[in-house]
C-alpha positions in Angstrom: -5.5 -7.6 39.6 -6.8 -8.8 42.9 -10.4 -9.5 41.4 -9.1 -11.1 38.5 -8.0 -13.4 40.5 -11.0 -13.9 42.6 -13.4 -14.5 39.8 -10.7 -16.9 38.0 -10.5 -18.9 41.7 -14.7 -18.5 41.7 -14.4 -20.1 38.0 -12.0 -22.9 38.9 -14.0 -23.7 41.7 -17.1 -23.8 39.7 -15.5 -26.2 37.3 -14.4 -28.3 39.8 -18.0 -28.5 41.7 -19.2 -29.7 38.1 -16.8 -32.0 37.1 -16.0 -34.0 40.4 -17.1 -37.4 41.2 -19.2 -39.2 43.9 -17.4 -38.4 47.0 -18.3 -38.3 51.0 -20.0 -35.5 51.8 -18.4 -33.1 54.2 -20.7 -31.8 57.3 -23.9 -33.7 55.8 -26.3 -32.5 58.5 -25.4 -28.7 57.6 -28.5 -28.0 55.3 -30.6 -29.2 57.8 -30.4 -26.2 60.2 -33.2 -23.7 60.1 -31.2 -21.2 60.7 -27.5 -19.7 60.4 -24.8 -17.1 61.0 -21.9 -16.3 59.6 -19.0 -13.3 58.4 -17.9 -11.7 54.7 -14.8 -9.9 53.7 -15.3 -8.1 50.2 -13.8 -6.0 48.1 -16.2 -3.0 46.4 -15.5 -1.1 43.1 -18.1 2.1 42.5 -18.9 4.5 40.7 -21.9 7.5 40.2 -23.8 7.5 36.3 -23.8 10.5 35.5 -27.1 12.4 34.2 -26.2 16.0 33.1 -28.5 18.8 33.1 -28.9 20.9 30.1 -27.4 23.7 31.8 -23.9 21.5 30.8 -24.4 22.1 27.3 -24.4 25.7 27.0 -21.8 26.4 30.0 -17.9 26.5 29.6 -16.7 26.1 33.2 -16.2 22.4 32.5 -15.1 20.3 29.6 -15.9 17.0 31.3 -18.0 15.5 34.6 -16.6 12.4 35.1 -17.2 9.8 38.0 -14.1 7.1 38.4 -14.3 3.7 39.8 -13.5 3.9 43.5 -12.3 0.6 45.3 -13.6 -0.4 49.1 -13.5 -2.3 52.0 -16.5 -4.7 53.3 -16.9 -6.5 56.2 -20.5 -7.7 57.8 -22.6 -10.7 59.6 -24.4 -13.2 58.0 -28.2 -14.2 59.7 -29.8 -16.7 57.2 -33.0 -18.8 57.4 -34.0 -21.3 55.5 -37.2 -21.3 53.6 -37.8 -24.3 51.6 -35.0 -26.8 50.0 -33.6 -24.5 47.5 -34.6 -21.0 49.3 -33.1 -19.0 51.8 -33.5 -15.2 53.2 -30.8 -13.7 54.3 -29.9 -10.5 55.6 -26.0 -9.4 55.7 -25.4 -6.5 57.9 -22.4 -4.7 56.7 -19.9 -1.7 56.7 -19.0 -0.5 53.5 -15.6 1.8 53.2 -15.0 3.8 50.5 -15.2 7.4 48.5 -17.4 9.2 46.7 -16.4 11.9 44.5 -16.9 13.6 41.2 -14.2 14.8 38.8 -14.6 18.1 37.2 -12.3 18.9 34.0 -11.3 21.7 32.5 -8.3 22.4 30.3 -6.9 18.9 31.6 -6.9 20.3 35.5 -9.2 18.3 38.0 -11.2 19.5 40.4 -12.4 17.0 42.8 -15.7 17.7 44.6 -17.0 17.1 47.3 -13.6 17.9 48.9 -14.4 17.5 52.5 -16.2 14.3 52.7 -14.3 12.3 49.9 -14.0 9.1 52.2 -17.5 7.3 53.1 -18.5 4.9 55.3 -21.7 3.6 54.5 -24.1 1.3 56.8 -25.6 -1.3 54.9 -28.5 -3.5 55.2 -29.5 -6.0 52.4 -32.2 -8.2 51.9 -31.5 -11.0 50.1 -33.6 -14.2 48.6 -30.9 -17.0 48.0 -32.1 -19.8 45.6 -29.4 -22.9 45.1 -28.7 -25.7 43.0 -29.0 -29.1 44.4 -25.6 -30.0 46.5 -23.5 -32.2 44.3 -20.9 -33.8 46.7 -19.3 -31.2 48.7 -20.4 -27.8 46.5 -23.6 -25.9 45.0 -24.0 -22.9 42.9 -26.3 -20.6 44.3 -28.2 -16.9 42.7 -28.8 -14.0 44.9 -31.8 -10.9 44.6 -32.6 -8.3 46.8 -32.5 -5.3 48.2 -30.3 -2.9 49.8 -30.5 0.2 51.8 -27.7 2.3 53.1 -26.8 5.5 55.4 -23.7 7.1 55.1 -22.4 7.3 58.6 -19.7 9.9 57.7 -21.3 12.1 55.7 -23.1 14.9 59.2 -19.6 14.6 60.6 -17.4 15.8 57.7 -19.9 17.6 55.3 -19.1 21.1 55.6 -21.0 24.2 53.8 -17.9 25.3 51.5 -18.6 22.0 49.5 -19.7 22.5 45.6 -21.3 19.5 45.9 -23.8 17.5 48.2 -24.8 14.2 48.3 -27.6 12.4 50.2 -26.5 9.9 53.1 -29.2 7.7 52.2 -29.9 5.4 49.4 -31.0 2.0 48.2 -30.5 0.0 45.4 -31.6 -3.9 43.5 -28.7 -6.3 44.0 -28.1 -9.3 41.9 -25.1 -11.9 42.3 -23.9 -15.7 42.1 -21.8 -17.4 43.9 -20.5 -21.0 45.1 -21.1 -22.9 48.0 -18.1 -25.3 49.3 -18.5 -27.3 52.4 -15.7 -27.9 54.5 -15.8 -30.3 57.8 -16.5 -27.5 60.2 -18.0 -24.6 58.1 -19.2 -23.8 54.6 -16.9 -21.2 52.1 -18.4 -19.3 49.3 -17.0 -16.8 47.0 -19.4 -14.4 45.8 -20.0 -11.2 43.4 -22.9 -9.0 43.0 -23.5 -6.0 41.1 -25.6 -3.0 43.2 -28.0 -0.5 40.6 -28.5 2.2 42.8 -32.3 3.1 42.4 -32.6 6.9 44.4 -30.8 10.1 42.3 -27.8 10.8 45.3 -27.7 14.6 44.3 -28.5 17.6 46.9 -29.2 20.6 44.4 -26.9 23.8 45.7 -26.6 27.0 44.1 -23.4 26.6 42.0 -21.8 25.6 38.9 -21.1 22.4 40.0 -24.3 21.1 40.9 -26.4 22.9 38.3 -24.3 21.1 35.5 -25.6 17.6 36.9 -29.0 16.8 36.7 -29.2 13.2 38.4 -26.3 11.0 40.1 -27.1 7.3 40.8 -24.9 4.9 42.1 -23.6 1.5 40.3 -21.2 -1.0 42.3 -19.5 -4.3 41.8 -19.0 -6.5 45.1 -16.4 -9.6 45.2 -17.0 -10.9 48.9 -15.9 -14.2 51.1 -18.3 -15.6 53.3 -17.9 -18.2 55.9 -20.6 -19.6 57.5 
């Protein structure tokens, strides 16, 4: 419900930015800085795609892998650098807090694996290129590509050698988002989304079941962030 109504406020803001009229510009020498910092606060929603291995096919331990959608918690720094009029790089360093989990089903009981290191907190560091419309009064719409790559900070301390199921603690992915740039007297606002196609298959092969049924695991995320800068 929450993101719903972050991307209907992204939307009516967007509208807005379109629709308004000639008006004074707010902080008019911002754009002008070669450089600049700044925080975001974001919600995450993941997941792993599944690949199973053809050792699912013929086994009846498990009538269904499944991964679910698994909400987080962002929060990072902003360092970006302008490039040309319409260009910036940016790099976001950011925690990411979430978990990471399969579902294993059989005869509609769940078995949840890993079980010791369910809750991760990842260390990200993207890379982004930043290409924006021209400002129309006090907004501009913006794109976003990149890069990502992240370690999972939790993962040595809770992993433990009972667990069915390993994961790597690093990985990296191609992001792509959109978002809005409002400008206020004393800072700029921007609501933002990006989706994250994990690129690197997450899976640790172990003797078992569990991992033998899955051949490949890569991550796929959805990020709904503020930024104030």
């Amino acid at each position: 419900m929450l993101k719903k109504k972050i991307i209907l406020l992204w939307l009516i803001s967007l509208k807005l930015l379109i629709s308004q009229e000639q008006k004074p510009l707010n902080n008019p020498i911002y754009d002008k800085q070669a450089y600049h910092f700044g925080f975001t606060l974001g919600l995450s929603n993941t997941k792993f795609q599944i690949v199973h291995s053809e050792l699912f096919s013929t086994q009846n331990n498990f009538d269904q892998i499944l991964s679910q959608h698994e909400p987080g918690f962002n929060v990072g720094i902003i360092m970006d650098l302008k490039i040309s009029k319409n260009i910036n790089l940016r790099v976001t360093p950011s925690f990411n807090f979430s978990d990471q989990k399969i579902d294993f089903k059989k005869n509609n009981i769940t078995n949840s694996q890993p079980k010791s290191n369910s809750e991760v907190s990842n260390f990200e560091l993207p890379l982004y290129l930043k290409y924006r419309s021209d400002r129309i009064n006090n907004g501009r719409a913006y794109l976003l590509f990149g890069g990502n790559f992240m370690l999972n900070m939790s993962s040595v301390e809770k992993l433990q050698v009972v667990d069915n199921l390993k994961f790597k603690t690093t990985n990296y992915s191609i992001d792509v988002g959109f978002g809005i740039d409002l400008y206020f007297t004393y800072f700029k606002f921007s609501p933002e989304i990006k989706y994250c196609y994990g690129l690197r298959n997450m899976l640790v092969s172990k003797e078992n079941s569990f991992s033998q049924s899955i051949n490949k695991l890569y991550t796929r995320g959805l990020l709904i962030s503020l930024t104030f800068e």
